[in-house]
Wavefront OBJ file of the C-alpha trace (Angstrom):
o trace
v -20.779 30.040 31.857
v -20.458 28.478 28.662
v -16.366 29.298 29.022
v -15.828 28.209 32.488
v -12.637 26.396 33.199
v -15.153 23.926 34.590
v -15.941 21.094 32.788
v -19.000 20.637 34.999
v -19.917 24.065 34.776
v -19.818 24.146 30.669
v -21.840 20.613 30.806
v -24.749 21.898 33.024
v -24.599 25.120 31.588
v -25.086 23.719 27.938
v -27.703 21.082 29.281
v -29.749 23.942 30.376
v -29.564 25.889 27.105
v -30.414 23.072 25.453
v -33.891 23.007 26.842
v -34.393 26.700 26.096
v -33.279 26.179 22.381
v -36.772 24.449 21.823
v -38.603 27.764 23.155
v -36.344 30.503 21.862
v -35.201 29.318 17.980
v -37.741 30.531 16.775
v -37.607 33.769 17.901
v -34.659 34.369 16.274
v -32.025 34.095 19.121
v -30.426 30.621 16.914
v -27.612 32.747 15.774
v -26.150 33.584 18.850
v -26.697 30.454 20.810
v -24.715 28.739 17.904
v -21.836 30.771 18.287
v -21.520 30.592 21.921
v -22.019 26.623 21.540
v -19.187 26.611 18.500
v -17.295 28.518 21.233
v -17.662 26.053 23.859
v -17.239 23.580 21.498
v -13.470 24.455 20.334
v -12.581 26.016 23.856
v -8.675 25.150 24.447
v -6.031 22.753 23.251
v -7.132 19.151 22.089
v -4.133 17.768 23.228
v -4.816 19.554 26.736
v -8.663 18.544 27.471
v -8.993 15.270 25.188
v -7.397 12.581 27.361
v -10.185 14.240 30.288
v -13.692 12.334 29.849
v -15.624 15.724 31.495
v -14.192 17.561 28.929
v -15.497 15.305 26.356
v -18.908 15.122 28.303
v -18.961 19.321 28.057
v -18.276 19.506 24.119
v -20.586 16.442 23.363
v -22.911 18.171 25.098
v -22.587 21.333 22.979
v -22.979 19.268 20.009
v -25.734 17.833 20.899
v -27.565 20.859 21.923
v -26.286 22.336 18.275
v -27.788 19.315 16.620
v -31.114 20.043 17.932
v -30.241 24.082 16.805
v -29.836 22.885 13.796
v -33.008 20.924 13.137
v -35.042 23.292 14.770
v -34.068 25.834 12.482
v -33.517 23.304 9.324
v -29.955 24.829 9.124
v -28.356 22.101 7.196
v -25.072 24.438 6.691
v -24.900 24.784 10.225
v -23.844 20.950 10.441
v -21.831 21.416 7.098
v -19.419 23.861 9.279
v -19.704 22.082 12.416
v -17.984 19.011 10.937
v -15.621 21.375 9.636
v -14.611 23.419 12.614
v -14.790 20.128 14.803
v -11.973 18.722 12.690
v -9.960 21.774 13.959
v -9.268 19.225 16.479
v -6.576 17.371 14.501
v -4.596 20.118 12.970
v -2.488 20.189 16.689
v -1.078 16.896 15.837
v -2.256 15.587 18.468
v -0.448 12.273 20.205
v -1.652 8.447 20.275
v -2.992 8.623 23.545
v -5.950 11.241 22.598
v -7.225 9.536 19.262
v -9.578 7.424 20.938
v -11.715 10.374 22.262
v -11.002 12.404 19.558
v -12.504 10.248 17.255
v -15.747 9.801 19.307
v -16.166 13.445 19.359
v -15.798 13.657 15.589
v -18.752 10.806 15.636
v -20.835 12.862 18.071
v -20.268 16.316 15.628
v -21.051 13.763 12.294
v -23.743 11.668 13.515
v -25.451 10.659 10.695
v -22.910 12.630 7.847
v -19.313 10.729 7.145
v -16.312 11.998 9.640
v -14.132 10.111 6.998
v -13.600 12.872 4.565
v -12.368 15.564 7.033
v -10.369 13.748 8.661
v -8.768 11.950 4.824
v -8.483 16.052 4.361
v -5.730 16.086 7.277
v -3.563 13.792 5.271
v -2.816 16.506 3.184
v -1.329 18.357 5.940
v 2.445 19.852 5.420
v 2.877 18.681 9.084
v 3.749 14.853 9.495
v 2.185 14.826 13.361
v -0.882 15.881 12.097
v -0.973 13.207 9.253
v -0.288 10.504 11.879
v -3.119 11.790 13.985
v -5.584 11.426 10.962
v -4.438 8.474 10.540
v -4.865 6.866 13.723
v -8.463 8.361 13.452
v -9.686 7.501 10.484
v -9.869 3.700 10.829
v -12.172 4.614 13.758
v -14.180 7.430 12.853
v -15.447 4.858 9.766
v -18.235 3.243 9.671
v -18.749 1.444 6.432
v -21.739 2.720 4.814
v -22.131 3.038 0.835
v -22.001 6.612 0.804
v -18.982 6.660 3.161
v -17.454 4.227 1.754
v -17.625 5.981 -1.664
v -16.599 9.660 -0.728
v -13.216 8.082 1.623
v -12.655 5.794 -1.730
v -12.879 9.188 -3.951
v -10.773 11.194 -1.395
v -7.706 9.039 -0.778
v -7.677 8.149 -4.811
v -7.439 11.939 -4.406
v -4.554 12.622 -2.866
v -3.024 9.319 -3.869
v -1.945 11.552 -6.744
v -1.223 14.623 -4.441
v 2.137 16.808 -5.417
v 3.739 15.940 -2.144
v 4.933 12.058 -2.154
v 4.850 12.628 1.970
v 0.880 12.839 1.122
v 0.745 10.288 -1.561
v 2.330 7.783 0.855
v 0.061 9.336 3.667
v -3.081 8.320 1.052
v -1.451 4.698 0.695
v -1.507 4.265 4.560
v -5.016 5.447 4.741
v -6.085 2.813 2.038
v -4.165 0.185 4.249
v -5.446 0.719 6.763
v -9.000 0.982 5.941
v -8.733 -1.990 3.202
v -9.433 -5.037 5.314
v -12.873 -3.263 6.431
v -14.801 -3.218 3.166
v -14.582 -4.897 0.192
v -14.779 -1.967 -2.373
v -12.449 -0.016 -0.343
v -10.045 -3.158 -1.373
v -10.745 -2.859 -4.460
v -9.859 0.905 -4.895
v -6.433 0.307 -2.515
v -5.337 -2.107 -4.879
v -5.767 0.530 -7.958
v -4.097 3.297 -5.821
v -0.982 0.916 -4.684
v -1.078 -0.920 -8.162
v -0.917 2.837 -10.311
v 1.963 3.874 -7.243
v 4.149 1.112 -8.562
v 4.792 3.923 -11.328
v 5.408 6.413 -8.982
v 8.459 8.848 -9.632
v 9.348 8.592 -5.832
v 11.082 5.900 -4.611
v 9.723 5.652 -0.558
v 6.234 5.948 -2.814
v 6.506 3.360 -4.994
v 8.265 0.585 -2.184
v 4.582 1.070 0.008
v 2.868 0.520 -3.003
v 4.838 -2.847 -3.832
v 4.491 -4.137 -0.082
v 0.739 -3.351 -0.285
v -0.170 -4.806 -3.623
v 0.415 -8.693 -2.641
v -1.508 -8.489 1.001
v -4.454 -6.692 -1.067
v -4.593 -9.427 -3.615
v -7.581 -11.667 -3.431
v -5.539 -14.485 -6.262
v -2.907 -14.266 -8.501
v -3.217 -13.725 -12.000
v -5.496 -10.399 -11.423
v -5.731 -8.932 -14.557
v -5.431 -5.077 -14.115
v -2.688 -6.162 -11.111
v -0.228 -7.345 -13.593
v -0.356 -5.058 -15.777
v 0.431 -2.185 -13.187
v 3.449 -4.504 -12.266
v 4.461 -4.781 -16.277
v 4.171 -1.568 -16.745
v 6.067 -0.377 -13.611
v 8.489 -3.190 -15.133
v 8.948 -1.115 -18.063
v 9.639 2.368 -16.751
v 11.840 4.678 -17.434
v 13.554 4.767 -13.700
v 15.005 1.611 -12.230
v 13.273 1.700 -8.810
v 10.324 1.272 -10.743
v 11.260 -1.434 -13.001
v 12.872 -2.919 -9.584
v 9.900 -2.911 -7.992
v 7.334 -4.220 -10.732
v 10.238 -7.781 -11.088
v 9.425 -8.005 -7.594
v 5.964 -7.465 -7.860
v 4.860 -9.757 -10.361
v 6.844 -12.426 -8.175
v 3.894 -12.343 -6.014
v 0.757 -11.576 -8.191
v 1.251 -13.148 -11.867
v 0.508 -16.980 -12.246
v 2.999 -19.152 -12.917
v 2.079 -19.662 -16.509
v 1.877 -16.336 -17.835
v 4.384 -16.718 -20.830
v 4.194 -12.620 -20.884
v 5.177 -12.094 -17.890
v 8.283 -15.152 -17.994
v 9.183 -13.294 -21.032
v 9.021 -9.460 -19.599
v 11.093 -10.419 -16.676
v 13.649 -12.343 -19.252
v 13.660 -9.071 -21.192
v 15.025 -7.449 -17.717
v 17.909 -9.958 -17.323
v 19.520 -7.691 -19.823
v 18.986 -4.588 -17.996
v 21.404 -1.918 -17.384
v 21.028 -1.300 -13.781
v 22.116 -4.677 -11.391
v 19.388 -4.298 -8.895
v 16.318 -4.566 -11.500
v 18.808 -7.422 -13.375
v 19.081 -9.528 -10.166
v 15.182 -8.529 -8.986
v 14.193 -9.980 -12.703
v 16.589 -13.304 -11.928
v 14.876 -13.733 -8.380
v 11.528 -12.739 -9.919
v 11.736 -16.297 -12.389
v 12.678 -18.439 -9.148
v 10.459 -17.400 -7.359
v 8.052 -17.823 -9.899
v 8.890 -21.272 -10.075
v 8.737 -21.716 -6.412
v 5.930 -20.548 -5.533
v 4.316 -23.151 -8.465
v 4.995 -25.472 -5.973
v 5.112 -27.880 -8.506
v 6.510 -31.679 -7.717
v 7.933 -32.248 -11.053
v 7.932 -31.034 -14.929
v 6.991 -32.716 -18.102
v 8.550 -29.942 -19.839
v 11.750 -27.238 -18.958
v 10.032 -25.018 -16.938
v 9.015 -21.395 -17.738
v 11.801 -19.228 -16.787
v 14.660 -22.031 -17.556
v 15.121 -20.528 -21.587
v 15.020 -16.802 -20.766
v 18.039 -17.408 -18.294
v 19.926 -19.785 -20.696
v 19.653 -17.524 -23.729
v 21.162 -14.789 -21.342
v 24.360 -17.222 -21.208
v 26.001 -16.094 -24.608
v 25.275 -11.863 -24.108
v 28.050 -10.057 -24.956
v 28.605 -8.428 -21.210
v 30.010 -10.168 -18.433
v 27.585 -8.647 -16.099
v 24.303 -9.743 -17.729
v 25.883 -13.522 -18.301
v 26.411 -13.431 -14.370
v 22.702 -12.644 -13.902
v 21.992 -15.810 -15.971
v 23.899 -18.098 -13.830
v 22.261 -16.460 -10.700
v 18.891 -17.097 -11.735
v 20.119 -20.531 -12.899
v 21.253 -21.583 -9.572
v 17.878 -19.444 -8.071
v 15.882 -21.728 -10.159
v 17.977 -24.828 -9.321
v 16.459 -24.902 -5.752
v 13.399 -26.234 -7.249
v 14.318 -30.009 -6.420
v 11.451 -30.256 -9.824
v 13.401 -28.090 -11.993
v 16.848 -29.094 -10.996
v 17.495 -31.888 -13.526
v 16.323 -29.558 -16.506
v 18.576 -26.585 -15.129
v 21.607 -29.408 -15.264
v 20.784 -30.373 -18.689
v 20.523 -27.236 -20.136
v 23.950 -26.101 -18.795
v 24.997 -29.595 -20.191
v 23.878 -28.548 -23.366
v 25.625 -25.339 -23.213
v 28.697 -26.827 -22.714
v 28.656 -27.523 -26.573
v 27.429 -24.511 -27.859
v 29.457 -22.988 -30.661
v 30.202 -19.610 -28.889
v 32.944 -20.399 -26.657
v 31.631 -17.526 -23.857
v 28.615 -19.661 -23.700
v 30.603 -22.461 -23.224
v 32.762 -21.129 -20.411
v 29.906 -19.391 -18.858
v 28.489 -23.273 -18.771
v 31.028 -24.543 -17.206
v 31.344 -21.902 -14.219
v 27.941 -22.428 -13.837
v 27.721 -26.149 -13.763
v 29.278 -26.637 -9.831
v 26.633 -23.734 -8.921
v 23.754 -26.467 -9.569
v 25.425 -29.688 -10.442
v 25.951 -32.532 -7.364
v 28.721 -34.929 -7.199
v 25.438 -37.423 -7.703
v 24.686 -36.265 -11.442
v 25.915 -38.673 -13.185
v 23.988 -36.977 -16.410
v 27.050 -34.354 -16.015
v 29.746 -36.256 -15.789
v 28.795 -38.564 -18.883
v 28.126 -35.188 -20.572
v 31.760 -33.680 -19.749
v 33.659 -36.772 -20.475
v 31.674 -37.050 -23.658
v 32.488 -34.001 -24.734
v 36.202 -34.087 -23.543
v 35.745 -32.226 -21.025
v 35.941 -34.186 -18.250
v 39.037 -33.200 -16.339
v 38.975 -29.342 -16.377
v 35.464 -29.497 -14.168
l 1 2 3 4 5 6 7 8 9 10 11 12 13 14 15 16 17 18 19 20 21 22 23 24 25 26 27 28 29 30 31 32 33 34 35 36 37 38 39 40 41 42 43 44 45 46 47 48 49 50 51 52 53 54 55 56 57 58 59 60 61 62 63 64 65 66 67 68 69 70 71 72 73 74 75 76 77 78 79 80 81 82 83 84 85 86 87 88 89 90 91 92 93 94 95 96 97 98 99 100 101 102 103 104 105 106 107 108 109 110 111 112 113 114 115 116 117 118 119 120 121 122 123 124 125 126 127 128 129 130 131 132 133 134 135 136 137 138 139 140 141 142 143 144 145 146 147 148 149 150 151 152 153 154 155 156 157 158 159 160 161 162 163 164 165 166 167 168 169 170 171 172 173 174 175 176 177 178 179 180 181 182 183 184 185 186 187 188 189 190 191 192 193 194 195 196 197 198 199 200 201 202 203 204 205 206 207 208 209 210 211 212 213 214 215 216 217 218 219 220 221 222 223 224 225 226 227 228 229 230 231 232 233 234 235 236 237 238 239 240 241 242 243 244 245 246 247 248 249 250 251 252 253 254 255 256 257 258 259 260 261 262 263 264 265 266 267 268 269 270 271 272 273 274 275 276 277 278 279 280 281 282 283 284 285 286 287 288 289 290 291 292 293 294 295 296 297 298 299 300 301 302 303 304 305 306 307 308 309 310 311 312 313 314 315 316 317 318 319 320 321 322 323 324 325 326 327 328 329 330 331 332 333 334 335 336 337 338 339 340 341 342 343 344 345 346 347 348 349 350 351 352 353 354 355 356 357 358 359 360 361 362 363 364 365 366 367 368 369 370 371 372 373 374 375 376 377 378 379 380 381 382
């Protein structure tokens, strides 16, 4: 009865067993009740019976009655296995629309243990239909209890560091998805995403760097920025691409190592982690929001010292981020004057890179720059 094609049949069926379980444990007939309840348990395909509510009712039902099994018989590894051969469930990959019953039958088989780490387990799967199934589930399957909240923390660190990057980036999505639920599941995201700015995949290391600012509680985070730094100073250039970016978003505005670390990067041989380190000073200017300066702003120097390198390409950078920083209506007039300046510098490829840069950030208003040119006899080749 207990494998009719009947949903009704299986649910009365295992309602009546249940109330000879009571009786008959004892006797020694556990053993086979529990397999014919495991049995009637897993009967079928999940992705055939889980979108049917009587189907549900039949294998909660089971569960239940194996619950009670289990505590009349103090078989504490016969819950261990349940949870284990419930999560069976997700290894079909099984589509969106099932998830939601799914995951209350993985509550009803857990009750009072953690669902969490099986289904975390799944992410680890070589099949990418069964990842996304686990992790649709998890975020509903959790509760948010210490211990849970420990043991899901431990296992997605886990396989944050996993061979596979599919599975690394598979333990990032868990984290994000789980993050805004708990506090010290935040906390541990943030490590996991911040130590994946490192990481020696690409696809790995961008969902690391779009994770890291939405986790961030302030800027300035200590153990934040220096993940970014040293993902800024890695050997491969998606890395160092990445941690410019990065510390955009996390360092404050008046970290002089970070303003000099993203200077450093002006000079760097590949053009995208050269023009992420130019954006990286504006926007660490921008984001300052600051109305006006007392001082040239951090940022200003490490792009004007650029000016004079010996290759073309790294001198272009410079005037990039010097027109980048230049949108700061604050920082403008210092920008102007230190191009100004320029124009009279010794080296005559910091004086020509001056002057290209000059109409980049200069308005037909600055009278500062025209004074400066005509000064300087320069006047009528601007």
């Amino acid at each position: 009865m207990l494998r009719s094609t009947h949903a009704a049949v299986r649910l009365h069926s295992t309602r009546v067993l249940g109330c000879c379980v009571v009786k008959q444990a004892s006797a020694g007939e556990g053993q086979g009740y529990a397999e014919a309840l495991v049995s009637a348990m897993t009967l079928g395909n999940p992705e055939a019976w889980a979108r049917d509510r009587e189907e549900l009712a039949a294998r909660c039902a089971a569960v239940d009655v194996l619950h009670l099994l289990a505590a009349q018989e103090s078989q504490k590894q016969l819950l261990q296995d349940l949870l284990g051969r419930a999560a069976t469930v997700l290894d079909v990959g099984p589509s969106k629309g099932t998830w939601s019953n799914l995951a209350e039958f993985l509550k009803v088989v857990a009750r009072n243990q953690s669902a969490c780490v099986v289904v975390c387990e799944r992410l680890a799967s070589p099949n990418p239909l069964v990842r996304r199934a686990a992790l649709g589930i998890l975020p509903l399957v959790f509760h948010g209890t210490a211990a849970e909240t420990a043991e899901t923390t431990q296992a997605l660190q886990s396989l944050s560091s996993h061979q596979s990057p599919a599975v690394r980036t598979a333990a990032l999505d868990g984290f994000a998805a789980l993050a805004p639920r708990d506090g010290a599941l935040r906390s541990g995201a943030l490590q996991a995403a911040g130590a994946a700015l490192c990481d020696s995949d690409g696809r790995v290391c961008a969902q690391a760097a779009g994770m890291v600012p939405l986790l961030m509680t302030r800027r300035g985070h200590p153990e934040t920025v220096t993940a970014a730094l040293r993902s800024l100073a890695a050997p491969k250039a998606h890395n160092r691409r990445v941690g410019a970016e990065v510390l955009a978003q996390v360092a404050a505005q008046d970290d002089h190592c970070v303003t000099r670390s993203l200077g450093l990067r002006l000079e760097d041989q590949d053009a995208g982690v050269r023009s992420a380190a130019g954006k990286g000073l504006a926007d660490l200017l921008v984001l300052s929001d600051r109305k006006d300066f007392s001082s040239p702003p951090l940022g200003l120097q490490e792009a004007v010292l650029r000016m004079g390198h010996a290759s073309l390409d790294v001198r272009r950078t410079a005037v990039e981020a010097l027109r980048q920083l230049s949108k700061s209506e604050a920082a403008r007039p210092w920008v102007v004057a230190a191009l100004c300046e320029s124009c009279a510098h010794e080296s005559l490829s910091v004086r020509r890179t001056a002057l290209q840069a000059l109409p980049c950030v200069a308005r037909l208003s600055d009278e500062q720059v025209i004074a400066n040119l005509q000064a300087r006899g320069q006047g009528p080749r601007v």
